[in-house]
C-alpha positions in Angstrom: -27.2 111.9 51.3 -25.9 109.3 49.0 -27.8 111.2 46.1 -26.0 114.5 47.2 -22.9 113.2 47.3 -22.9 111.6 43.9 -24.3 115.0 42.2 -21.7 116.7 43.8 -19.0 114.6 42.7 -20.1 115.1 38.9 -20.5 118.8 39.2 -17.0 118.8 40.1 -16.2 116.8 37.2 -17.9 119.0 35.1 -16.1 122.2 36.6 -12.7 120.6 35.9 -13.4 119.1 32.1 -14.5 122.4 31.0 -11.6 124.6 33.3 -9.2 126.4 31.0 -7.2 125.0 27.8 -4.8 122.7 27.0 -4.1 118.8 29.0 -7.9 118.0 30.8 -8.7 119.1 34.8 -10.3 115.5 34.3 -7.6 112.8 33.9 -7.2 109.1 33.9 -4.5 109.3 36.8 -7.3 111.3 38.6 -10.7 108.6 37.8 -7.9 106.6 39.7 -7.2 107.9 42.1 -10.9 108.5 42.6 -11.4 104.5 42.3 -8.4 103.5 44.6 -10.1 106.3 47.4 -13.6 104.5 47.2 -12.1 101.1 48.0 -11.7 99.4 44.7 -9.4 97.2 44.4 -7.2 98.6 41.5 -3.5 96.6 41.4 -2.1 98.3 38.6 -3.0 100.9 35.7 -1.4 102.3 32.1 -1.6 105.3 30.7 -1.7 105.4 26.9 -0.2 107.3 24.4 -0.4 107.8 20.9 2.0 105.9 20.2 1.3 102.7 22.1 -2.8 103.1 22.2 -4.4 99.5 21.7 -7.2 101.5 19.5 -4.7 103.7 17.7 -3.9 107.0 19.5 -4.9 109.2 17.0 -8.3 107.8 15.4 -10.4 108.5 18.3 -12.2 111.1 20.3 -10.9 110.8 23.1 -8.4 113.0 25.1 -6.8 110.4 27.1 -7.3 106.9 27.8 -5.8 104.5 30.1 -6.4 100.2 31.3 -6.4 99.0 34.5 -6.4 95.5 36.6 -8.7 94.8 39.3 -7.6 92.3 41.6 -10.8 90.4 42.2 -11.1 89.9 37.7 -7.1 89.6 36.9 -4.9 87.7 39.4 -2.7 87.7 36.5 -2.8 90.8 33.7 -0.7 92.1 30.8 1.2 95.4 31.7 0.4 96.5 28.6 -3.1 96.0 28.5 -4.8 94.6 31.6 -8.0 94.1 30.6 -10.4 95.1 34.0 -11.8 98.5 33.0 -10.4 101.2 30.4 -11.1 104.6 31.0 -11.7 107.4 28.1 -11.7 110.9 29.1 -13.7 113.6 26.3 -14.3 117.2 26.4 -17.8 116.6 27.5 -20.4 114.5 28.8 -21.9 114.2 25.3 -18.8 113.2 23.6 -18.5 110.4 25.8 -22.3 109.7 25.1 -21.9 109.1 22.2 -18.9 107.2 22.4 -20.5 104.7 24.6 -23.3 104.3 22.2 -20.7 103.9 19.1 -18.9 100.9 21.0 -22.6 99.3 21.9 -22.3 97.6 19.0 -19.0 96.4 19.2 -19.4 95.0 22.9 -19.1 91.4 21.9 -15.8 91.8 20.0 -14.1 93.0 23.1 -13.7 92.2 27.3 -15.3 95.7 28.3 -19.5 94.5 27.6 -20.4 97.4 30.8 -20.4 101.2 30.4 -20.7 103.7 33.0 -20.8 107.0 31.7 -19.6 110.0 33.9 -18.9 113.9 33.1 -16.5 113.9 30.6 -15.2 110.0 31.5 -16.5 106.9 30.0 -15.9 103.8 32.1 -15.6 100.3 30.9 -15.2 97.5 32.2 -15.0 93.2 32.4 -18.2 91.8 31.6 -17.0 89.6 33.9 -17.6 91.6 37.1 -21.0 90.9 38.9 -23.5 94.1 39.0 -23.2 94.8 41.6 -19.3 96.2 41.4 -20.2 97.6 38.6 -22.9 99.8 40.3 -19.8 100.5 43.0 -17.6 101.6 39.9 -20.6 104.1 38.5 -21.1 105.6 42.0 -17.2 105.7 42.5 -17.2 108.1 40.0 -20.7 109.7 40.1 -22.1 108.1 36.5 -24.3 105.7 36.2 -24.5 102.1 33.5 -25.2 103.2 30.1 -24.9 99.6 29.0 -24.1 96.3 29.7 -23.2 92.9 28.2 -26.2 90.7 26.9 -24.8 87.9 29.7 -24.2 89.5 33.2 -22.0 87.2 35.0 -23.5 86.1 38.5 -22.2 86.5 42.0 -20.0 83.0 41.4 -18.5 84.9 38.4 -19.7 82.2 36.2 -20.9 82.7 32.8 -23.0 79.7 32.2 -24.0 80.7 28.3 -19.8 80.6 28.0 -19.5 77.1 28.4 -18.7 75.6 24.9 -19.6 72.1 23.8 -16.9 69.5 23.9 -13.9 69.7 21.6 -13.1 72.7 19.5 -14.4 72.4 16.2 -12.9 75.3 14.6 -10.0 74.9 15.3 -9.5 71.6 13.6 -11.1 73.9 10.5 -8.8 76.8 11.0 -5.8 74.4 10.7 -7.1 73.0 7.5 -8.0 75.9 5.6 -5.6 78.2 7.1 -2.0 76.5 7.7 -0.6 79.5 8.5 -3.0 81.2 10.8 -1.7 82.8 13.9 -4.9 82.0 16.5 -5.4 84.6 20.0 -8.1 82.5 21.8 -8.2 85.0 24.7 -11.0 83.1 26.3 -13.8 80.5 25.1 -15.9 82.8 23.5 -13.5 84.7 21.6 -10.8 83.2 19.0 -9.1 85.9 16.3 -7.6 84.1 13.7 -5.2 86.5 11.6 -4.4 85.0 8.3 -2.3 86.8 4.9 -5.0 86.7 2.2 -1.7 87.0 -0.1 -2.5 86.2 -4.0 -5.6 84.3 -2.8 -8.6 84.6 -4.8 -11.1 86.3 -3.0 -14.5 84.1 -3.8 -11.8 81.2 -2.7 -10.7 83.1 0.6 -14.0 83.7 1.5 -14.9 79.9 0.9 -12.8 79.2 3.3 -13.9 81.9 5.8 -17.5 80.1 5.4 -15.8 76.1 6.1 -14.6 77.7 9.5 -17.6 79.5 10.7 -19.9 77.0 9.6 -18.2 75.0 12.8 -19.7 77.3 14.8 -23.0 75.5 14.3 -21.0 72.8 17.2 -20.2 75.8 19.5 -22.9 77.4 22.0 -24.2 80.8 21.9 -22.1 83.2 22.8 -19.1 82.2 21.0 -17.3 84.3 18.1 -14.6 83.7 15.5 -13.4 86.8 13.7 -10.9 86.3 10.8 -8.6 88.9 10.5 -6.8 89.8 7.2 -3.2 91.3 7.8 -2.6 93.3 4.5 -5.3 95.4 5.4 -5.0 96.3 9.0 -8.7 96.5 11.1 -10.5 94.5 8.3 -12.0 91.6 9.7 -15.1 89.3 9.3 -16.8 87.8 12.5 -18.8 84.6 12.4 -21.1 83.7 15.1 -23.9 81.0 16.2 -27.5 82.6 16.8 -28.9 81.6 20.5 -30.5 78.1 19.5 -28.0 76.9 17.0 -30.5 76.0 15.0 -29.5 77.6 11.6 -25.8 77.8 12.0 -23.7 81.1 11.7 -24.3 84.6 11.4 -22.0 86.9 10.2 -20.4 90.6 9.7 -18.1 92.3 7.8 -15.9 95.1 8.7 -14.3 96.0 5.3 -12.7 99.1 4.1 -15.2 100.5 1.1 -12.1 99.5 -1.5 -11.5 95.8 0.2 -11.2 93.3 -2.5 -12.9 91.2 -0.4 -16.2 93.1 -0.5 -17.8 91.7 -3.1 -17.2 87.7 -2.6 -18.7 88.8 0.9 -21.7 90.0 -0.1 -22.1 87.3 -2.8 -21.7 84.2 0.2 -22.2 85.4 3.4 -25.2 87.8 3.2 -27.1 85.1 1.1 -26.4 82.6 4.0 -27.8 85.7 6.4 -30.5 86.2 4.7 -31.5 82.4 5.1 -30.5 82.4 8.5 -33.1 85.3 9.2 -35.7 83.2 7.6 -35.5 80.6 8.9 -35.2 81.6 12.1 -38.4 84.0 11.6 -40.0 80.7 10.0 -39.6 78.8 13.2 -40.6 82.1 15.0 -43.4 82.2 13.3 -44.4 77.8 14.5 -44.0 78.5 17.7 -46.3 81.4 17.7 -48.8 79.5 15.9 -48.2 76.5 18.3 -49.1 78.3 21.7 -52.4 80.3 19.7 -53.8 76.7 19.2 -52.7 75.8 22.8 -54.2 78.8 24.3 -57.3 78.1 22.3 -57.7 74.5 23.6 -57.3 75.6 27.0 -59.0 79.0 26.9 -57.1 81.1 27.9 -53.8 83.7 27.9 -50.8 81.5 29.4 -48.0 82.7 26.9 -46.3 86.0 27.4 
């Protein structure tokens, strides 16, 4: 019954996405509404427009998109942009497909790591919520998870890979290389640093990129530092520790193809990638070699 009911909720989706022209059947006041009638608790929700769009109103597929708070993750939340779930409404269940697969690798720059994918809608929501609200979400509005963050959070709605080291290494390392730095740390795992790369030299800039990430090598898995540069809007660089902290940072670059920065980038950081592949492969490739002679000794298969 449970089955039936969820298939008939999406083909009623379906019928009202693709229902005449003009504004969508399918809208975020109605995903809602839809959430509110299946007992979730949503306190509050925003509708954007182009105009005051987070993401930039008119750079992205989708026909409308709106945030919302859910009691049990925001006791507190901005009215601009509560930060529970966002919902993105397309013209089609493929469009939102394919959105959901284009933010996958995104998911640890953001709060939204989950995405439930619906006829024309594309959920997203807290990696903070357990799974099992998320699976109420997904039948809420007959989709199911297309993805979800690398960390679920368990039913205490503790994150235990979150939990940095003491002190706060970078930011001692922002402040010295960046006096000027505006810093969001929105929660432990995630500090944006927006600096003015003004008449800098861009080999020097980047030097100093490298001096704070390479704090990052003090910080546990999980955590991220991107360094946002103000005279060019949505270029940033994000540093971040690999899982045993062995080899300190890696990092990416999201720079526009004329970005002045682009080649000091590729000159430091991807030769401090590269090493940090190899020798994490290198150490890969001990322990490998380690449990062969172990299973050897003993006789037998005992590592996966």
């Amino acid at each position: 019954m449970k089955k039936l009911a969820a298939f008939l909720v999406s083909a009623l989706i379906a019928c009202l996405c693709f229902a005449g022209c003009g504004e969508p059947k399918v809208t975020v006041q109605s995903v809602i509404d839809q959430l509110k009638e299946a007992g979730l608790p949503i306190e509050y929700s925003i509708l954007y427009t182009a105009k005051n769009d987070p993401n930039g109103g008119d750079k992205n597929a989708y026909l409308q998109k709106g945030n919302f708070a859910d009691s049990t993750i925001e006791s507190e939340y901005s009215k601009e942009q509560p930060l529970s779930g966002s919902i993105e409404i397309f013209s089609s269940k493929e469009k939102a497909i394919e959105r959901a697969e284009y933010l996958a690798e995104f998911t640890f720059l953001d709060d939204f790591g989950y995405r439930v994918v619906g006829d024309c809608v594309l959920l997203r929501l807290n990696s903070q919520f357990d799974h099992s609200a998320v699976e109420k979400y997904a039948q809420a509005i007959g989709g199911e998870i297309y993805g979800e963050p690398e960390n679920v959070v368990d039913q205490s709605g503790e994150n235990k890979s979150s939990q940095n080291r003491e002190g706060q290494p970078w930011a001692e390392s922002v402040k010295e290389n960046f006096p000027d730095a505006e810093v969001d740390q929105t929660d432990d795992q995630n500090i944006m640093i927006h600096v003015s790369l003004g008449d800098e030299d861009p080999d020097q800039f980047m030097l100093k990129c490298s001096s704070v990430f390479a704090t990052l090598e003090n910080c546990e898995s999980g955590t991220l530092i991107s360094i946002y540069i103000e005279e060019s809007p949505g270029d940033f660089i994000a540093g971040f520790p690999n899982e045993a902290g062995l080899f300190g940072f890696e990092s990416s670059a999201f720079l526009s193809e004329d970005s002045s920065l682009q080649a000091s980038y590729d000159k430091l950081f991807a030769a401090n990638d590269r090493d940090f592949l190899k020798g994490e492969q290198e150490l890969k490739d001990e322990i490998e070699k380690t449990e062969d002679e172990i299973e050897d000794i003993l006789g037998e298969d005992i590592f996966e």
